[in-house]
N, C-alpha and C positions, 0 to 999 in steps of 0.2 A: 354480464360484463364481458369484453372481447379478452382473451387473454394472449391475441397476438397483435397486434398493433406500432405502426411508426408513431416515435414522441420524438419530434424536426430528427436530429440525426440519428437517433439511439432507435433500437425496435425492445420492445417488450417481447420475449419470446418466452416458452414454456416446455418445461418438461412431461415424460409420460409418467404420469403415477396413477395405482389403481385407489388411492385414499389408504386410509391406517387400514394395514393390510394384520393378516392373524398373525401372532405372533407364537413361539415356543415359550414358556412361562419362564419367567425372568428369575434367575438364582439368583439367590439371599444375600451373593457377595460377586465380584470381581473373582474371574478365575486364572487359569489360563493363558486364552485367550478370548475374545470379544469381537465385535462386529467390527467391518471394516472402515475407515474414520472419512467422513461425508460432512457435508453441509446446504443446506438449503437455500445457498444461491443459485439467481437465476442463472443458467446454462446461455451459452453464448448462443446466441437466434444465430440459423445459417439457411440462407435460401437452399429454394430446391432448383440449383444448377448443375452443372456438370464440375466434376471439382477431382482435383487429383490431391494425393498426401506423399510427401516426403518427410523420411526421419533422417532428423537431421544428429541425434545423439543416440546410443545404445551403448550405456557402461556402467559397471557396477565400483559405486564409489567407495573406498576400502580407505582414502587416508585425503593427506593434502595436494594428491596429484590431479592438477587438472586434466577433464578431457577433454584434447583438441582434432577438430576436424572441418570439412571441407562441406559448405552447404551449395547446392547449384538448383536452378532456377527449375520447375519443373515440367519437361518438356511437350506435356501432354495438355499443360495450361501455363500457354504464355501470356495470361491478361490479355487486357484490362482485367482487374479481381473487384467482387462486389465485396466480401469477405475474407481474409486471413485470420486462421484459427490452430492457436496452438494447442496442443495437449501432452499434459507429462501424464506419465505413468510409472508411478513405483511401488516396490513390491520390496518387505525387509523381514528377517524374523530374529529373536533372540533378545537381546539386550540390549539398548544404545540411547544416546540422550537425543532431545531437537538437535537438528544441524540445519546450519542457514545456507543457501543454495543461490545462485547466481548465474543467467545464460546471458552470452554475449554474440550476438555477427556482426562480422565488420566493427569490433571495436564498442558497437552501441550496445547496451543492456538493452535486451528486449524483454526477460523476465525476471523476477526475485521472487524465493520464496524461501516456506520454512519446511521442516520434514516432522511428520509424525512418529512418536515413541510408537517399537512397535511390542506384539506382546510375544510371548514365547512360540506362542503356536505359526504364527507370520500374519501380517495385514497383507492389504493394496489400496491405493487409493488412484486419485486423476484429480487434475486440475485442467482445466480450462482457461484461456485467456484470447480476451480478443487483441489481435497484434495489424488487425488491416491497416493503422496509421506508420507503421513500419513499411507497407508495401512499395514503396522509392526505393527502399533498399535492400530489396527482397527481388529485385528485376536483373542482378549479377550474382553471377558466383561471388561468396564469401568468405572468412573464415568463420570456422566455430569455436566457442572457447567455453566451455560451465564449470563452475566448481559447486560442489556440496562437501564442505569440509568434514572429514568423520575420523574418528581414531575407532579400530578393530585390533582387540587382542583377546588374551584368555576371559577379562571381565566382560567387555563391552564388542558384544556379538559382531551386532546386525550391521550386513552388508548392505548398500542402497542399491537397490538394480533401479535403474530408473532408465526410459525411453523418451523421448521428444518428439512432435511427430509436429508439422506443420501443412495445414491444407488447406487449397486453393480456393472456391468457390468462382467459377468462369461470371463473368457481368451480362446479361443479357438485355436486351429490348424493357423487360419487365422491372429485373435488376439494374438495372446500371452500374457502373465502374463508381468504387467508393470516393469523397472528394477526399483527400490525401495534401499536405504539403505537399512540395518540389524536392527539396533536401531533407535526409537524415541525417543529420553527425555528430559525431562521439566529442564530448571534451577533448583539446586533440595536447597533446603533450601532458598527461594527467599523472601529476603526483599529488602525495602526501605528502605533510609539513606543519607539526604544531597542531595536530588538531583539524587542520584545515585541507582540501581539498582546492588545488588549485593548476589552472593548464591554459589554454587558449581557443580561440574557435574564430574560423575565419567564414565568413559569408558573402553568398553572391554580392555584386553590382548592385544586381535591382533585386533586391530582398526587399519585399515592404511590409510582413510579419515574423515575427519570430519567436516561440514558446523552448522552453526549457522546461527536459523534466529531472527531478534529484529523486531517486530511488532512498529514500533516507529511512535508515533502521539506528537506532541504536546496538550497541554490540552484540553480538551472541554469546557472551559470556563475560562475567565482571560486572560488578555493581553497576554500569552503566545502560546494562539491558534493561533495568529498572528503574532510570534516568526521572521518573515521576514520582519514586518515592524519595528525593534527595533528601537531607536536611542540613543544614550548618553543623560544622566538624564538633562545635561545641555540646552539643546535644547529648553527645554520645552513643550517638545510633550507630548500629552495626556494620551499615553498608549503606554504599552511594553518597557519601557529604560532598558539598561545595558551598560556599562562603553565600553564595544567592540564591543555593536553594534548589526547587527542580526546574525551575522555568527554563524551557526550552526551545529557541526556534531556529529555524534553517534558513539561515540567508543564500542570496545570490548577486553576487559582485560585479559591475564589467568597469574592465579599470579605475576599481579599487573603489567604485560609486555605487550604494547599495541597489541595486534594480528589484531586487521583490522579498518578500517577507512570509514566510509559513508556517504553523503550527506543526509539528510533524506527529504523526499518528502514534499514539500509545499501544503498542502492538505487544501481544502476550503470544508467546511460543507454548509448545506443548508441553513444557516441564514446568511451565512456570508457577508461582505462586505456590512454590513447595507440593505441587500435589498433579503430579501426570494424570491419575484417576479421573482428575475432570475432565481433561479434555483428549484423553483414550478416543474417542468415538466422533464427538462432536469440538473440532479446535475453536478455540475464540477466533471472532471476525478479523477476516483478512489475512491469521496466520497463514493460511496456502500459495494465497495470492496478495504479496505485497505491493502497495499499488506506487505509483510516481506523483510527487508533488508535482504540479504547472505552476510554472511562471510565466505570461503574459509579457515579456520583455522588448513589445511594440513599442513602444516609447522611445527605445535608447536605438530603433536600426538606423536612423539620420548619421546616428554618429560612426555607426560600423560598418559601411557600403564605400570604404575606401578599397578595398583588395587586401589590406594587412590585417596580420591575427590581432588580434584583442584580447586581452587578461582577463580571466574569468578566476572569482575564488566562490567557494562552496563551502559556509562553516556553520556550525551549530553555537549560537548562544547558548550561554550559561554553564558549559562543558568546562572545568578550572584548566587554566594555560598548561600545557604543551601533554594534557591530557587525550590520550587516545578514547576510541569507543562508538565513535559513529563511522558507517559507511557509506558513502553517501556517491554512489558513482550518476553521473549526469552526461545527457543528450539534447541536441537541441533541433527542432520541428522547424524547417526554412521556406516561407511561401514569395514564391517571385513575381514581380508586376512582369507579364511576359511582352508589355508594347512600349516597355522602355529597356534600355541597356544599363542606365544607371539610377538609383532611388536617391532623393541627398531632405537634409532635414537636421533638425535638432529637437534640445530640450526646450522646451516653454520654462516648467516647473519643476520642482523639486523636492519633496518634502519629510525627512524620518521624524518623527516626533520622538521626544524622549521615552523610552523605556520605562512605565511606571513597572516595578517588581516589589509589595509590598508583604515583606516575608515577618511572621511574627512567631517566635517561641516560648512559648510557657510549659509548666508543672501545675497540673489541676491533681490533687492527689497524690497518688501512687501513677498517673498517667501522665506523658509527655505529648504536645502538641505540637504541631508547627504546622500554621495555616497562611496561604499564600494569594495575594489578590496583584493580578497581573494583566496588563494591557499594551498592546504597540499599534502605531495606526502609521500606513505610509501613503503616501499618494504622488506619481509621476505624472507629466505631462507632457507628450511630443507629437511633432508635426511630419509630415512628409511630403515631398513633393512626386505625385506619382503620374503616371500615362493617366489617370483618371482625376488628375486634381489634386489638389492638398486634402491629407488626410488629418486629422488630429485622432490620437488614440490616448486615452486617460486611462491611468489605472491605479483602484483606489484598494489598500485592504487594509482592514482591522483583525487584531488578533486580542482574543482575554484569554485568563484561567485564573478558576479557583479552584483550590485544588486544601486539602482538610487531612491532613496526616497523623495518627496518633497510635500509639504504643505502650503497654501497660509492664510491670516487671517482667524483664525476660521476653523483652517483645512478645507478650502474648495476653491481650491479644496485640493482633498489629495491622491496623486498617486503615482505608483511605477514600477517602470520594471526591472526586476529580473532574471536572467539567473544561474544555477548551472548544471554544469556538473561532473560528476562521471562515471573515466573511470579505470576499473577493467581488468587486466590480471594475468591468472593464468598458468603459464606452468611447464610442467610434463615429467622428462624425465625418462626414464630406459634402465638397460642395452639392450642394441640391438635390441631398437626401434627408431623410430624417436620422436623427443618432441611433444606432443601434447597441443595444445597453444588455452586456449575460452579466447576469450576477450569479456567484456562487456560494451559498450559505452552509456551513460544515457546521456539523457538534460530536465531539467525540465524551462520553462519561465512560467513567471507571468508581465502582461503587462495590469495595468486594473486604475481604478481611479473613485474617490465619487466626487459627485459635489453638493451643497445645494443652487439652487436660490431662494430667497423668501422662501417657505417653502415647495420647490417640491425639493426631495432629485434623484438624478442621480447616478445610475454606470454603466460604463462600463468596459466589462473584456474580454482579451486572454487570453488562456489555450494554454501550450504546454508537451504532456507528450512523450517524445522520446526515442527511445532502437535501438542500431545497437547489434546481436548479431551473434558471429562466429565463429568458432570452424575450427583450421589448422591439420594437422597432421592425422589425419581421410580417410577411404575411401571417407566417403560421403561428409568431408567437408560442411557440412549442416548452416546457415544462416538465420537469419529474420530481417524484420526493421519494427519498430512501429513508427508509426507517430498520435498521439490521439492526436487532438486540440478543442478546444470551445472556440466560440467566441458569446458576446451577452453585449446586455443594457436592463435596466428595471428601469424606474418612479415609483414614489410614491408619495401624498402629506404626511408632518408628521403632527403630532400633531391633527389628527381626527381619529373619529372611523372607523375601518376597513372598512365599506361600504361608506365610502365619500370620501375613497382614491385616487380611480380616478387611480388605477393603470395599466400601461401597459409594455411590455415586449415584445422581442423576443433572441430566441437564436438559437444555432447553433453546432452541434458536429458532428464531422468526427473522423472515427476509421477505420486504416487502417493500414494491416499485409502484407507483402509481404514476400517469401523465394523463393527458386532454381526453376526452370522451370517453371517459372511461375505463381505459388502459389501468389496469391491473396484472401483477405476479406478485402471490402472497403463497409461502413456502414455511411449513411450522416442521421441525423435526424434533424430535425427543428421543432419551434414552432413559437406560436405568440402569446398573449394573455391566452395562457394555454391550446393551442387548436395546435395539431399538423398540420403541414403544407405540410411536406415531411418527405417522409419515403422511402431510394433510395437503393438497394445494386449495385454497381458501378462498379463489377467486378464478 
């Protein structure tokens, strides 16, 4: 099988690994310190062009001070770019909990992410991110703006050195200059209020696509980080109640008319689930790299190609009123018909269907339940009048979850199995072509559970992060499927100081991309006590 390969816009690219390499024999327990915390995604594919880097950050985060600074274009590659490739780099030692982290130029989030605990002796890690759909706005000088929120005193060590470094890859004959929207822009007058997240966004004339994306996390701290294990206040459960339960999704508004609808990702940080131990080495999927919901918001540009801003709000169902907890900063991707001046259009259709959330709690025993069966389906419909004809652009998405919560005396144990799928189709017709039809098929599980005998705390957890994606109507017809899973348990005793913990662990992540001819990257990592085990590429 080729393990470099184009799938239509994406390439499959691959890392160097010599296979499960010999290891130093794995101690009995958690020490110290442990190996440096990695994951077995695929690495961002980068031709081999001529490519210059600029860093655009270098600061050691110590509290709630942002660090801001001045990013400029780099002078040694002025585009066209085939590629835009960011990478952080941090390095921390001592004590300290996850901290969630945030880059911003020119106003638009270009990345989000979470930080690893680190251990006393000191980590490093890198992150990767491809950012070439930013390069419109990457062609000026900018400002720069990140935060990684940390508190540093006598208890809680560890300082974050972290760097950002941003490079170029030059487009050649071979390569070509990446296709990119025309516009990038920030929600532009963006506050909070109630929960919700609301500002404006004005767009060209002859705009005739437009994609929004919501960086949407749950809080980094307060019952709302765990926003999936909710239950009704009545229950009695310790943390996270609301009257509906966990059901959660991310809408997006434009004057006050719902335009798209999402599941938003169950994302676990590296303390979570009472037990750092498991994910020391190996983070659950996507804590490094948190990714942006899209919204497909072609439907509604008929209505916003007059030159004045437009009301955008950004909120999370099922969050209780004037409840804080989510973050939810958004940008919107602008493509313009360049053989007309102005795009003009409406809506066809319209559709939210009702919200089914059907929340049930009972007592089997001495164990408490609450089991959730949840769906919402929307579908818009709009036209456009463009230099190439009337467009019609549909866009239809369904969203479920079941989600199985239950807790015994003393919440312990205290588990859950959670399934959400988010399935997006967008199709595009024009005059005297065929429709062209991407659908995007998501599944996120969570299948995991805390147990406290005596005073040795247990968790175990599956990870499941799934994407079928497919594109009809195309020459190439081009395809991929993701299948990102981790699976793992890690002990602890509580109630002592860190070196009488007695802690052990092991885990387990597979990352695995397949598209057309056989286009494969399949990546297994393992650990054991904080000491890598295997390290396999599989195809």
């Amino acid at each position: 099988m080729r393990r470099l390969v184009a799938v239509g816009a994406a390439v499959l690219g691959f890392a160097l690994f010599t296979g499960t390499a010999a290891h130093a024999a794995v101690p009995p327990e958690f020490g110290s310190d442990w190996a440096d915390p990695r994951t077995a995604d695929q690495p961002v594919p980068k031709p081999p062009t001529p490519s210059c880097t600029v860093t655009i950050v270098d600061h050691e985060f110590r509290d709630f001070s942002p660090y801001t600074g001045t990013y400029t274009p780099p002078a040694g590659c002025v585009g066209p770019w085939n590629k835009v490739v960011l990478r952080m780099e941090t390095s921390i030692a001592g004590r300290q909990y996850d901290r969630l982290g945030s880059l911003r130029v020119g106003d638009v989030t270009i990345f989000k992410t979470s930080t690893a605990e680190p251990s006393v002796d000191g980590i490093h890690w890198s992150v990767e991110s491809d950012v070439t759909r930013y390069a419109p706005l990457l062609t000026r000088q900018q400002p720069v703006w990140m935060l990684i929120g940390n508190v540093v005193n006598e208890t809680y060590t560890g300082i974050l050195d972290t760097t950002v470094e941003l490079t170029f890859y030059q487009a050649t004959k071979d390569y070509p200059a990446a296709e990119t929207s025309d516009d990038v822009l920030p929600l532009a007058d963006a506050a909070q209020a109630g929960g919700e997240l609301h500002g404006t966004v004005t767009v060209a004339r002859n705009t005739e696509r437009l994609v929004a994306e919501v960086y949407a996390t749950g809080s980094g701290g307060g019952c709302e980080e765990f926003w999936y294990g909710t239950t009704p206040p009545d229950t009695g459960y310790s943390c996270a109640t609301a009257a509906d339960g966990p059901y959660r999704e991310v809408q997006v508004l434009i004057d006050d008319q719902v335009a798209g609808i999402a599941a938003p990702y169950p994302y676990i940080y590296t303390g979570g689930w009472s037990n750092p131990f498991l994910w020391y080495v190996l983070p659950a999927p996507r804590a490094f790299q948190i990714q942006a919901i899209r919204y497909d918001l072609t439907p509604f540009v008929g209505l916003l190609t007059d030159g004045a801003p437009h009301r955008v709000r950004v909120r999370t169902i099922g969050v209780p009123a004037g409840q804080s907890g989510w973050d939810t900063p958004t940008n919107f991707l602008v493509w313009r018909d360049h053989g007309s001046t102005q795009t003009t259009g409406g809506l066809l259709s319209h559709q939210l269907d009702a919200l089914r959330n059907d929340v049930t709690s009972y007592v089997e025993g001495d164990t408490h339940h609450v089991d959730v069966d949840a769906a919402h389906r929307f579908r818009t419909v709009g036209w456009l009048d463009t230099s190439h004809g009337r467009v019609v652009t549909t866009v239809e998405q369904a969203l479920t979850n079941q989600n199985e919560h239950y807790w015994g005396p003393g919440e312990s144990p205290d588990a859950q199995h959670a399934v959400w799928t988010d399935t997006s189709t967008v199709t595009v017709s024009g005059q005297g072509s065929s429709p062209r039809v991407n659908r995007s098929a998501k599944r996120f599980t969570v299948d995991g559970g805390i147990t406290i005998d005596g005073d040795r705390l247990t968790t175990r957890m599956t990870l499941g992060d799934y994407a079928d994606q497919t594109t009809a109507g195309t020459a190439q017809a081009p395809w991929s499927r993701l299948a990102n899973t981790f699976t793992g348990s890690a002990s602890w005793t509580l109630g002592v100081p860190r070196e009488e913990r007695h802690a052990v662990g092991e885990s387990e992540q597979r990352y695995r991309l397949t598209g057309p001819d056989g286009a494969c990257y399949d990546h297994r990592l393992a650990q054991r006590n904080g000491f890598i085990t295997a390290d396999d590429l599989l195809c």
